[in-house]
BAGUSE-143323 format. One record per atom (N, C-alpha, C): residue in one letter; x negated, y, z negated. Coordinates in pm, whole numbers, padded with zeros to 5 digits, always signed. Example, Ala and Ser with C-alpha at 12.3 -4.5 7.8 and 13.67 -1.06 7.14 Angstrom:
2
A-01319-00569-00780A-01230-00450-00780A-01320-00330-00780S-01285-00225-00708S-01367-00106-00714S-01290+00003-00787
***
This chain:
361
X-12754+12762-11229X-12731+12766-11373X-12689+12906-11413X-12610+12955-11523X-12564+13037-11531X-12669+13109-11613X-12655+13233-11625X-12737+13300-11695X-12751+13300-11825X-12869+13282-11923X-12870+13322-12052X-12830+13169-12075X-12814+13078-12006X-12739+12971-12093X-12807+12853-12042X-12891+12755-12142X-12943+12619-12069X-12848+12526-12039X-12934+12460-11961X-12824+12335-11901X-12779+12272-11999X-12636+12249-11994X-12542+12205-12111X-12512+12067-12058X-12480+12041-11937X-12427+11922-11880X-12581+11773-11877X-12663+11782-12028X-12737+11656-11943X-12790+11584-12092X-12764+11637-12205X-12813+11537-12290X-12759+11520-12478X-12698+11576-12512X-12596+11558-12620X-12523+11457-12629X-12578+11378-12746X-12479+11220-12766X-12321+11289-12791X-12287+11174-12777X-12121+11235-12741X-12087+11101-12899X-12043+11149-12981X-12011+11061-13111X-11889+10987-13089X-11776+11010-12974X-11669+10936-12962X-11735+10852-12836X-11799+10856-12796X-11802+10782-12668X-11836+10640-12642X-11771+10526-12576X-11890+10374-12597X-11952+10342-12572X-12006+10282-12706X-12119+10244-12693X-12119+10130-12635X-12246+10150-12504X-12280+10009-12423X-12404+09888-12497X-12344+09788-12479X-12428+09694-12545X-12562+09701-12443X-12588+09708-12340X-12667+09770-12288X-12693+09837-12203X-12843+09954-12128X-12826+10021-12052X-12838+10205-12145X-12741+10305-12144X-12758+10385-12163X-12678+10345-12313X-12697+10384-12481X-12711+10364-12590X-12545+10430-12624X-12534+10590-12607X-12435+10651-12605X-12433+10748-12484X-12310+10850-12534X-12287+10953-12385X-12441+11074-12412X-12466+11096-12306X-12612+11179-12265X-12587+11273-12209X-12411+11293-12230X-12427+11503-12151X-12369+11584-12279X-12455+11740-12287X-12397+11789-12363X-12512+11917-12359X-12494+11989-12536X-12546+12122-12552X-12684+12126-12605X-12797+12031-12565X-12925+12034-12605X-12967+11969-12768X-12838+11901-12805X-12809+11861-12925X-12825+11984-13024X-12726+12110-13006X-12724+12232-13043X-12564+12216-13147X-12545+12233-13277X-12464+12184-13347X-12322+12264-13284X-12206+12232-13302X-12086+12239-13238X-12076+12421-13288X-12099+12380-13428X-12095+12571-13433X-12156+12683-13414X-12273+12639-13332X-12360+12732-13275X-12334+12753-13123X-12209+12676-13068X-12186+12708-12958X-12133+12830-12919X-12090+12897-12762X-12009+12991-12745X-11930+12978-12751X-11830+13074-12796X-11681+13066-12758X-11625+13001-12665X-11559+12949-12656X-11460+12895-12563X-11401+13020-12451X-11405+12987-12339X-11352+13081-12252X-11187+13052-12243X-11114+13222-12257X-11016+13198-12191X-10930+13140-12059X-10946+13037-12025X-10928+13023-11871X-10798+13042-11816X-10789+13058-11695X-10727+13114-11573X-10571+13009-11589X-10469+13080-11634X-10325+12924-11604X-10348+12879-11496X-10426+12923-11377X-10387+12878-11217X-10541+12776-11216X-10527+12650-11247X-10650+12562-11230X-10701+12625-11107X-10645+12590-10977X-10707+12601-10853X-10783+12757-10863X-10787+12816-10930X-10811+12997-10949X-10901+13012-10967X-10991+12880-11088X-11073+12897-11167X-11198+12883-11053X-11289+12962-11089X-11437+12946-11025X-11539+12846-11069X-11615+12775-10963X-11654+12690-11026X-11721+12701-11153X-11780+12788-11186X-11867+12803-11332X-11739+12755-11429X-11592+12800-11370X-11507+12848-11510X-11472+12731-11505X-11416+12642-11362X-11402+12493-11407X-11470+12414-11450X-11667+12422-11470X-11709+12296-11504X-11705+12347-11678X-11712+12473-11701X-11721+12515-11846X-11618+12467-11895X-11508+12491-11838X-11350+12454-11910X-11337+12299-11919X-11415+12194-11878X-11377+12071-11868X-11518+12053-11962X-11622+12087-11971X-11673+12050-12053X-11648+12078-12209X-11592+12219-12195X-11539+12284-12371X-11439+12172-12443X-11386+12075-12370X-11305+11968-12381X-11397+11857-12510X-11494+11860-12453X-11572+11776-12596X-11640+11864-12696X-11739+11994-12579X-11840+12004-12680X-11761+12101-12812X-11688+12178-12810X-11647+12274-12908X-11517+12231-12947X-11540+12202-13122X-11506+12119-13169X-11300+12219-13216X-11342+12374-13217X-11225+12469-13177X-11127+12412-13058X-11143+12362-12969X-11037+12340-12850X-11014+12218-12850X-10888+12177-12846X-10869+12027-12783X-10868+11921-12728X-10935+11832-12781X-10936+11772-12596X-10810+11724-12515X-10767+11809-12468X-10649+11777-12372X-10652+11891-12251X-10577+11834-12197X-10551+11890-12038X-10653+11851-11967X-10690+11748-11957X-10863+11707-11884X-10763+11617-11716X-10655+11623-11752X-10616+11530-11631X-10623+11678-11501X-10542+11768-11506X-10573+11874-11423X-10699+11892-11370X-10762+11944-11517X-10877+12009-11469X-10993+11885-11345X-10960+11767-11384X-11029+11667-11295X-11009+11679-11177X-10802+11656-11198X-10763+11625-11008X-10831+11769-10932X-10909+11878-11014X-10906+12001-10908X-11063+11966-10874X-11144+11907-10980X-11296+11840-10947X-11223+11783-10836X-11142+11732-10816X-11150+11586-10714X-11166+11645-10603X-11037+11763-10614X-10985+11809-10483X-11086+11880-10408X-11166+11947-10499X-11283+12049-10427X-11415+11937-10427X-11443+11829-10517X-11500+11709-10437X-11698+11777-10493X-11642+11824-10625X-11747+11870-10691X-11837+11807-10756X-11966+11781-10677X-12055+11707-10709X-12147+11754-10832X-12108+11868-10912X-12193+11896-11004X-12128+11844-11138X-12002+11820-11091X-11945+11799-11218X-11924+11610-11254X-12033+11531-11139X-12029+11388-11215X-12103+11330-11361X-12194+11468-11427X-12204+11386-11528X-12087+11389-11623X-12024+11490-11633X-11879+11498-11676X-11770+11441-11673X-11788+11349-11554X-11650+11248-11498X-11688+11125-11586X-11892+11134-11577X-11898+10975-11618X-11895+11013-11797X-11886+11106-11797X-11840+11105-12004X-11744+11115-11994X-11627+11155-11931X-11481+11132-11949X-11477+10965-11949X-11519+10857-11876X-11469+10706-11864X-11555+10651-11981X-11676+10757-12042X-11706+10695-12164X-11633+10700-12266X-11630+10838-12281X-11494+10865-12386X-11400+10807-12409X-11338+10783-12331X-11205+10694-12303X-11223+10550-12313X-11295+10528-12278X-11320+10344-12276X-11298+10334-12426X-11237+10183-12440X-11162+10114-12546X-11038+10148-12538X-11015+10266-12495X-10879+10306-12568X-10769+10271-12478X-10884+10278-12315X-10761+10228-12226X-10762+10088-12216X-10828+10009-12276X-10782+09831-12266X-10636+09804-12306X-10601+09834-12375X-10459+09819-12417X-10351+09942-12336X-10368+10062-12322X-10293+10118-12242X-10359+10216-12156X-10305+10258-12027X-10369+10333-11946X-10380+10448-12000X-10532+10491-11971X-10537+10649-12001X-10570+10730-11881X-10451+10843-11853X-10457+10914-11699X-10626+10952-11688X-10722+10998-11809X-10803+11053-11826X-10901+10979-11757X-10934+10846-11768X-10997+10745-11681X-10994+10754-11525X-10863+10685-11477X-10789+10679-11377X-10851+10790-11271X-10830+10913-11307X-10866+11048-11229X-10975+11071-11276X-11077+11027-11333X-11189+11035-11370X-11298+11005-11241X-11266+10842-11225X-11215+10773-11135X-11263+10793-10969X-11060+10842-10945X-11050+10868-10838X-11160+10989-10797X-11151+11116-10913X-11290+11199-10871X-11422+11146-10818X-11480+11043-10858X-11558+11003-10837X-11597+10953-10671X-11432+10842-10687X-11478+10847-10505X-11411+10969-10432X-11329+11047-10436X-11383+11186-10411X-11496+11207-10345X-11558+11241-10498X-11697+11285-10450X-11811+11200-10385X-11814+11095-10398X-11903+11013-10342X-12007+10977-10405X-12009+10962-10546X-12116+11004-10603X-12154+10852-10669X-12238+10810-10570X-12317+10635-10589X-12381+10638-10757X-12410+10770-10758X-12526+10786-10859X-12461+10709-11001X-12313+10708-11016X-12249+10694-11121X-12231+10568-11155X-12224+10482-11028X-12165+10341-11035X-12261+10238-11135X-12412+10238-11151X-12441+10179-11231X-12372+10162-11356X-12375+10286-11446X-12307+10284-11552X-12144+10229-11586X-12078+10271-11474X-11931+10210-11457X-11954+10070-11440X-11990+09988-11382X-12036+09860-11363X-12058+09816-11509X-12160+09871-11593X-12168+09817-11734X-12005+09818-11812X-11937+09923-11832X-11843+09973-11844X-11710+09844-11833X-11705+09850-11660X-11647+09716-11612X-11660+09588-11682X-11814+09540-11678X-11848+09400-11740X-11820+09368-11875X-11822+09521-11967X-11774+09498-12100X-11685+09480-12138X-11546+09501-12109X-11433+09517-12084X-11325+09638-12130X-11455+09759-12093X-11388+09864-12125X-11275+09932-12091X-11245+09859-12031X-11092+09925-11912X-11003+09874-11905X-10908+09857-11907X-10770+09803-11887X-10741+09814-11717X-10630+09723-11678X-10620+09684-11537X-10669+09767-11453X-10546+09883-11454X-10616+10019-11358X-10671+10141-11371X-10768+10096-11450X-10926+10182-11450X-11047+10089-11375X-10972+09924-11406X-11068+09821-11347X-11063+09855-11182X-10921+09866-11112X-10893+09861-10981X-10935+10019-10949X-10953+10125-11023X-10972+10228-10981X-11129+10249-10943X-11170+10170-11012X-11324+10131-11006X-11371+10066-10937X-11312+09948-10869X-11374+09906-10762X-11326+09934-10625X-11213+10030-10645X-11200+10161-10486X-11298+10204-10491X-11363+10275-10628X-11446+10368-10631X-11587+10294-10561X-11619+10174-10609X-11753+10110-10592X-11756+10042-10404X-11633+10063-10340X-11619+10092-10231X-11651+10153-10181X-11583+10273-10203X-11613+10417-10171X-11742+10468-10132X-11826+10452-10220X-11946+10434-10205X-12051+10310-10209X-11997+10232-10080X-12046+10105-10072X-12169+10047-10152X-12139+10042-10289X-12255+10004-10412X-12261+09831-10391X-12351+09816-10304X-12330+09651-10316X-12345+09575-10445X-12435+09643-10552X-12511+09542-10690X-12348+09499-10728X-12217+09615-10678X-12098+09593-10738X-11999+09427-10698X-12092+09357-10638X-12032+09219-10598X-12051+09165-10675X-12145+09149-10769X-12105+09087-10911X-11961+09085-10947X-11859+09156-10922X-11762+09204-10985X-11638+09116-10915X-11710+09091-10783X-11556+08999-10708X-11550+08903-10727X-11556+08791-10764X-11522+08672-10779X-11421+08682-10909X-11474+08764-11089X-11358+08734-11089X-11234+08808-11076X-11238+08914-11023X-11162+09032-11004X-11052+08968-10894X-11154+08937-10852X-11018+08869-10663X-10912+08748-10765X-10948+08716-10855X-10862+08632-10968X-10810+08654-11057X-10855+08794-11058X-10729+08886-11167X-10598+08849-11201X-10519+08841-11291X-10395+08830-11316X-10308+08990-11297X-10373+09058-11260X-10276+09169-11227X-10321+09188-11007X-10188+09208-10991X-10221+09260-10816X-10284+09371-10818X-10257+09466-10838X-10369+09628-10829X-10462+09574-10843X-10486+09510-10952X-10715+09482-10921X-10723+09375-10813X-10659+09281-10804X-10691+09145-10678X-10702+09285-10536X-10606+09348-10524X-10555+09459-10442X-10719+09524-10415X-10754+09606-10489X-10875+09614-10514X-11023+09572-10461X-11006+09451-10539X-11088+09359-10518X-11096+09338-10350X-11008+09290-10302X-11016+09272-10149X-11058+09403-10089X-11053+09524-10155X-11096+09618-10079X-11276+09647-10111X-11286+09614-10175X-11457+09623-10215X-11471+09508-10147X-11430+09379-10156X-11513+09255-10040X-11503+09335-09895X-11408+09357-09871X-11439+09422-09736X-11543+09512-09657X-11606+09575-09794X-11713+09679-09790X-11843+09564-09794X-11847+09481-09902X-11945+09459-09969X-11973+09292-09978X-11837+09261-09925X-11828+09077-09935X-11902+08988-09839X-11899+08898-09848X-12022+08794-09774X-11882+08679-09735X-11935+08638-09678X-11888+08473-09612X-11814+08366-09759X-11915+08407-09831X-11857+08318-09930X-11714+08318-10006X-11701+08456-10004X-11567+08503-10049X-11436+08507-09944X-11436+08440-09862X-11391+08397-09773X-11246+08303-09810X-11296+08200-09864X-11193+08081-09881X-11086+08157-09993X-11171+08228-10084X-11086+08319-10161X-10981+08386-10093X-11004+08482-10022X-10958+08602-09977X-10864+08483-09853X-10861+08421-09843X-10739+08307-09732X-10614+08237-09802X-10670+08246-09934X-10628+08207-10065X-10546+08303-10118X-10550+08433-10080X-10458+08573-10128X-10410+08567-09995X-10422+08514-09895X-10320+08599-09788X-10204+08513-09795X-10167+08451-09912X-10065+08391-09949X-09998+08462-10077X-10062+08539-10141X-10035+08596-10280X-09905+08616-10258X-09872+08651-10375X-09672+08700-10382X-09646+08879-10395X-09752+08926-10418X-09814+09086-10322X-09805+09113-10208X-09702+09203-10135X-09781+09190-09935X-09876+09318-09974X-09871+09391-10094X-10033+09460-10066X-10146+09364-10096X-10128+09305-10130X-10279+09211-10167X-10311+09106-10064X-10167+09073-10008X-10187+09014-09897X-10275+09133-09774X-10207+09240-09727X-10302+09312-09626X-10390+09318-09656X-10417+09391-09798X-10570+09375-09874X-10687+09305-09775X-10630+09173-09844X-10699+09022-09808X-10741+09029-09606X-10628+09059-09563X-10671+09012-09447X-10707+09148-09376X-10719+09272-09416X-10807+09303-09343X-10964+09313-09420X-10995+09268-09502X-11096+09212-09586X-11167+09122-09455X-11079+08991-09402X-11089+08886-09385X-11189+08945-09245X-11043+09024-09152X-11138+09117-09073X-11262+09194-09054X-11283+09301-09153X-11420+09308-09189X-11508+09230-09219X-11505+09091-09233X-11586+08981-09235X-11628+08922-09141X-11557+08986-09005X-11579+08901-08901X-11476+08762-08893X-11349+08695-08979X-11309+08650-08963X-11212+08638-08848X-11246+08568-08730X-11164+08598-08612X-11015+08517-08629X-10950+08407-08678X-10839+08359-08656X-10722+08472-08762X-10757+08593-08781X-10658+08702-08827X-10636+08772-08769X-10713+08783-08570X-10711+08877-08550X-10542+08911-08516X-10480+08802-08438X-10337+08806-08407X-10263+08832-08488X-10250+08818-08646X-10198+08911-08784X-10207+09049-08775X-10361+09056-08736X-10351+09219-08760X-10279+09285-08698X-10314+09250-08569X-10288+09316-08460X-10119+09355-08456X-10073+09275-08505X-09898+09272-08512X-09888+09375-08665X-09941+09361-08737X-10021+09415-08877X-09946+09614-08798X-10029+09619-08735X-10052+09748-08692X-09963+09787-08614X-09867+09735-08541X-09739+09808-08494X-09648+09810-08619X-09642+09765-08706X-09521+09824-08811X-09643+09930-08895X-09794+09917-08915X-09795+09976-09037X-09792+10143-09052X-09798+10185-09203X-09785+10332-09202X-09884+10435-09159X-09907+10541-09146X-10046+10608-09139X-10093+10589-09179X-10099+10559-09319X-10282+10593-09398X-10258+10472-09414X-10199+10339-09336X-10308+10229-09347X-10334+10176-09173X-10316+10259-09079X-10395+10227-08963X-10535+10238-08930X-10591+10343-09010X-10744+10340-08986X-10791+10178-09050X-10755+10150-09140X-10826+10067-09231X-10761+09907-09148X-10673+09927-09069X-10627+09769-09022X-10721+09771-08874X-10742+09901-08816X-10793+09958-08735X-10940+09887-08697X-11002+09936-08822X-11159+09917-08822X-11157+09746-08851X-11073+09662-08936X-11092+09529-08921X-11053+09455-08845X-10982+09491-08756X-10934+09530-08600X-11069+09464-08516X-11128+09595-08488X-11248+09617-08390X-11393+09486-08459X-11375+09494-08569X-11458+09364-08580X-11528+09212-08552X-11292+09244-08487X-11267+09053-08460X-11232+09078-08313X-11201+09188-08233X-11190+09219-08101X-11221+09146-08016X-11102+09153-07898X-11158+09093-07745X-11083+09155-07688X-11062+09082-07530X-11064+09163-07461X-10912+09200-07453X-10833+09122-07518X-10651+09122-07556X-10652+09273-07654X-10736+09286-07761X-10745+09411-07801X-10751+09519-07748X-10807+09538-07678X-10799+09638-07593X-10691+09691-07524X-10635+09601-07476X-10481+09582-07435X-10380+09579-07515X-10443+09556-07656X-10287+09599-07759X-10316+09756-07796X-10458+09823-07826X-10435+09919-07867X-10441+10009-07770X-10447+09971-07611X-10440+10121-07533X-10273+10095-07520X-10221+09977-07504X-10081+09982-07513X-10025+10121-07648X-10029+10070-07757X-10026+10153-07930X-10080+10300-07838X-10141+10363-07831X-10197+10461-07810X-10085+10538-07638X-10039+10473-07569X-09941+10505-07492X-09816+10546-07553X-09820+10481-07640X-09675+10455-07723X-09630+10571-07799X-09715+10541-07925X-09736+10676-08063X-09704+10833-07981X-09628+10885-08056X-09597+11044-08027X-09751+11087-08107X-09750+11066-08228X-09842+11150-08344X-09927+11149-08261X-10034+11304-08278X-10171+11322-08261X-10238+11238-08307X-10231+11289-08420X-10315+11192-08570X-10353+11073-08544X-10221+10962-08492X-10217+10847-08520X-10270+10767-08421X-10206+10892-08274X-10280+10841-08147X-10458+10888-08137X-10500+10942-08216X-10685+10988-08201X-10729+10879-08267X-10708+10819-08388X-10761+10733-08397X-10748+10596-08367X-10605+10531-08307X-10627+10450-08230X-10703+10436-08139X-10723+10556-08053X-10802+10594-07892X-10974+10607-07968X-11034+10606-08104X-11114+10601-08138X-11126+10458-08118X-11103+10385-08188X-11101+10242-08228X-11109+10154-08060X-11019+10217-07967X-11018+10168-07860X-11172+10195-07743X-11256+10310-07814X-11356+10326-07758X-11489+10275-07826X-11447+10228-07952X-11555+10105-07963X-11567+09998-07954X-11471+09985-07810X-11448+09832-07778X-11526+09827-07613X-11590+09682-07623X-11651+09703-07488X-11551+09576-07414X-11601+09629-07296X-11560+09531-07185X-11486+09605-07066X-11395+09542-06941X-11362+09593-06890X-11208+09653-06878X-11149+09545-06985X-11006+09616-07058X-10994+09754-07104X-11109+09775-07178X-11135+09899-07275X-11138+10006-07173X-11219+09998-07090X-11269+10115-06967X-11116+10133-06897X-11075+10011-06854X-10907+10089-06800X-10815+10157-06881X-10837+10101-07021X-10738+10195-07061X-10793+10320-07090X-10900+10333-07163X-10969+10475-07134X-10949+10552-07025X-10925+10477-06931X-10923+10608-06802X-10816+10621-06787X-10678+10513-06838X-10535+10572-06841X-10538+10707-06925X-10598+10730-07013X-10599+10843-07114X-10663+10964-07108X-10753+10942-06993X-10780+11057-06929X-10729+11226-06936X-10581+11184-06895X-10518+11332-06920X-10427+11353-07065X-10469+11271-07213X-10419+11299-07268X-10400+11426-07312X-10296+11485-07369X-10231+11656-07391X-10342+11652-07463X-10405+11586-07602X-10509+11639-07749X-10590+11665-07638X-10632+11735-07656X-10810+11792-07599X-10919+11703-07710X-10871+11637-07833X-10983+11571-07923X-10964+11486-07870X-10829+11427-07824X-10838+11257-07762X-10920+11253-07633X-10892+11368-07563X-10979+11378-07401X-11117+11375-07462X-11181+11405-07546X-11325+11426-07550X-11374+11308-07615X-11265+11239-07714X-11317+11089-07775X-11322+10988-07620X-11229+11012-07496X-11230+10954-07444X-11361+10952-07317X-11408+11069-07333X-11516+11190-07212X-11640+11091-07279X-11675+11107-07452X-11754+11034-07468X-11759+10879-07435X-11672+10825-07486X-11696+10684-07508X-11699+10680-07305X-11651+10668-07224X-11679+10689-07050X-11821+10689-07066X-11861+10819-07115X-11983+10858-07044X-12113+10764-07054X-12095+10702-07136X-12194+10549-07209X-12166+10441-07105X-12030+10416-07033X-12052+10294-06990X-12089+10260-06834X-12115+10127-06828X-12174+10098-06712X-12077+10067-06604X-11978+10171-06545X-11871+10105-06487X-11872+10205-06369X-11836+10178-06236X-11858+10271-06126X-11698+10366-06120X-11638+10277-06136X-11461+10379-06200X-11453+10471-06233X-11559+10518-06378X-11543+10664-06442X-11589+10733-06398X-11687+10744-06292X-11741+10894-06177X-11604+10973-06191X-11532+10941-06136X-11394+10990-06062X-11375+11084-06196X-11309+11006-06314X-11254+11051-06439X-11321+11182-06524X-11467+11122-06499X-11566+11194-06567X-11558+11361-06477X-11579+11337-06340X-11585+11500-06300X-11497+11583-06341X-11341+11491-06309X-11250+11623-06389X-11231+11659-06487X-11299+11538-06644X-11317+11614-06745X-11408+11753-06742X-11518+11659-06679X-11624+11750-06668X-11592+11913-06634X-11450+11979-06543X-11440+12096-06507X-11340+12090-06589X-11306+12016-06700X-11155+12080-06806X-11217+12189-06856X-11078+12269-06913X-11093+12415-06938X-11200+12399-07044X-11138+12329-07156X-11211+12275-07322X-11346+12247-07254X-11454+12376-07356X-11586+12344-07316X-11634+12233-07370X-11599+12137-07479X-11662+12059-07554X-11594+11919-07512X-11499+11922-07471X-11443+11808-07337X-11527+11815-07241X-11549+11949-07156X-11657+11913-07071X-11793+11862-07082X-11849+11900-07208X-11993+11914-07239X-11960+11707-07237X-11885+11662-07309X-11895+11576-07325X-11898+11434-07228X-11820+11498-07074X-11826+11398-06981X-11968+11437-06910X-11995+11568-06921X-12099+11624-06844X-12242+11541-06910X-12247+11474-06967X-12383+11418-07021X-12381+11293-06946X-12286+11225-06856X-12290+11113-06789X-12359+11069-06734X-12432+11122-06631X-12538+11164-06548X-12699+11058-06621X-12699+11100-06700X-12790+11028-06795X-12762+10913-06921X-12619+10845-06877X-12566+10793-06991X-12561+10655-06948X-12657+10605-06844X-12612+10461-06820X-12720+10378-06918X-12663+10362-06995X-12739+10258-07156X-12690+10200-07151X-12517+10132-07072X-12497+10026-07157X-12412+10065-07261X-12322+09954-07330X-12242+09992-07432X-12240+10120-07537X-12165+10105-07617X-12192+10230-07668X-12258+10140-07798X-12186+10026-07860X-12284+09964-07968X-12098+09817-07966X-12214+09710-07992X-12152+09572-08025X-12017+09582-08123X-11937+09522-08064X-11789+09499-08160X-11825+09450-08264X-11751+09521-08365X-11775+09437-08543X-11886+09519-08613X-11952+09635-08496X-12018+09738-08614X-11913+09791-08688X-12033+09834-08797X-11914+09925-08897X-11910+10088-08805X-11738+10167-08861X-11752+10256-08792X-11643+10316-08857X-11680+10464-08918X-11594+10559-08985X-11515+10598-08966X-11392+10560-08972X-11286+10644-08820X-11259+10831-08861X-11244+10842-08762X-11222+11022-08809X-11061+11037-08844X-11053+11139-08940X-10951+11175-09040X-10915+11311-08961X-10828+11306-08870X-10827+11523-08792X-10731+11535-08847X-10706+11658-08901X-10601+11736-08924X-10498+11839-08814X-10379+11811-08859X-10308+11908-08739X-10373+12063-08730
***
């Protein structure tokens, strides 16, 4: 907390903000219910958002309501830089920005929501989703604040948020159905099933992938041959996610499509997390291609591969394992070098959930 100054961010009704029919009454962050003209000045802030220190960014995004001298505008910046730095002090602030705003975006989008929002899953911050959920049910939002919201209630796998799919997956707009299939995937049951078979027909092919790797994360096995074809055309940032509903519905042909994919791919990037995905696959497909990969150039792919070896029960990887074991990369070595003591058995059952890693060049 800054000096000389009480906490400002936690209880001042906010007079524009909506009101929920139930749950929290009005907005609850603010200046101790300290009248607008007894506040401080407004700080000059920095033109360079990214510049600002955190004190100066959460002050500058809050001076946005409480002092009635400054405008409320420019709140879309100052958010995307909450997002970017993934600032967890500043969610009671995000969740009075989607109060504020609610009503106004039912009829047209307000960026102010939206990136309100996306900050949120950003940050990760579960703590918020109750209130957005009320928010949601009332119909405070217009399409995509609705779909931004249930990325978000993804994001941070809020299950109470399945209330929300049945009728969302029936939306008349694609971004929320879009959506929607991505929170069942987190959060959906069996039942939502016939639904989501029901969109892999939509007139969307995003709502269609949506849907079926939804279908995947469900354990639905007759998609797996979709996906799988799914994933030689798709782009980067949607291979992790076809990836993981992938490994769900796996056998032993999987294994064999993605150490194939993983031979193939030039990209680092694209080839680490295939070769991830391929080491949470058991059987004896998986282990050969793992040991084709042995001498991959990444030193991260050699050590995703050093680990997932060193777990299994196969007499093959002795061989593989020693010469990781003397690679130059100490943390390649450390990693085959634990073998010795690694006969457990799998590393864990196909169709766990599993985070894929995000490396940077």
């Amino acid at each position: 907390m800054r000096e000389g100054r009480v906490n400002v961010r936690s209880s001042q009704r906010d007079l524009f903000a909506w009101r929920e029919s139930e749950g929290d009454s009005a907005e609850i962050v603010g200046h101790e219910g300290q009248p607008c003209d007894m506040l401080p000045p407004a700080r000059t802030e920095p033109q360079d958002v990214a510049a600002m220190t955190r004190e100066v960014l959460l002050d500058t995004l809050e001076s946005r309501f409480d002092n009635r001298t400054v405008e409320s505008r420019g709140l879309v910046p100052l958010i995307a830089e909450v997002e970017r730095r993934r600032e967890a002090t500043a969610v009671p602030l995000l969740l009075r920005v989607c109060r504020r705003h609610a009503g106004f975006d039912r009829s047209r989008a307000v960026p102010e929501v939206v990136a309100a929002l996306k900050a949120l899953t950003a940050v990760g911050a579960a703590d918020a989703a109750p209130a957005i959920i009320r928010l949601v049910e009332q119909g405070a939002f217009g399409h995509a604040s609705v779909a931004a919201a249930l990325r978000y209630f993804a994001s941070v796998r809020h299950r109470p948020a399945a209330v929300l799919l049945r009728v969302h997956l029936d939306h008349d707009e694609a971004e929320v159905r879009e959506a929607a299939c991505t929170l069942a995937a987190v959060i959906g049951t069996h039942s939502n099933i016939e639904r989501l078979l029901e969109l892999c027909k939509d007139t969307s092919a995003e709502v269609i992938d949506a849907a079926l790797i939804a279908l995947g994360q469900l354990g639905h096995r007759p998609v797996k041959k979709v996906l799988e074809s799914r994933l030689q055309t798709a782009g980067i940032d949607e291979i992790p996610k076809i990836l993981d509903a992938l490994v769900a519905v796996s056998d032993e042909e999987t294994a064999v499509s993605l150490g194939r994919l993983a031979e193939r791919v030039s990209g680092e990037n694209v080839r680490y997390v295939v070769v991830e995905a391929l080491a949470e696959l058991d059987g004896r497909a998986a282990v050969t291609w793992l040991l084709r990969l042995v001498n991959d150039p990444c030193p991260a792919i050699r050590q995703v591969v050093a680990e997932a070896l060193a777990v299994r029960d196969d007499p093959r990887k002795v061989a593989a394992l020693r010469r990781l074991t003397d690679h130059a990369d100490i943390e390649v070595g450390d990693a085959a070098g634990i073998a010795p003591a690694s006969l457990r058995g799998p590393r864990r059952a196909v169709g766990g959930s599993r985070a894929p890693a995000t490396k940077e060049n």
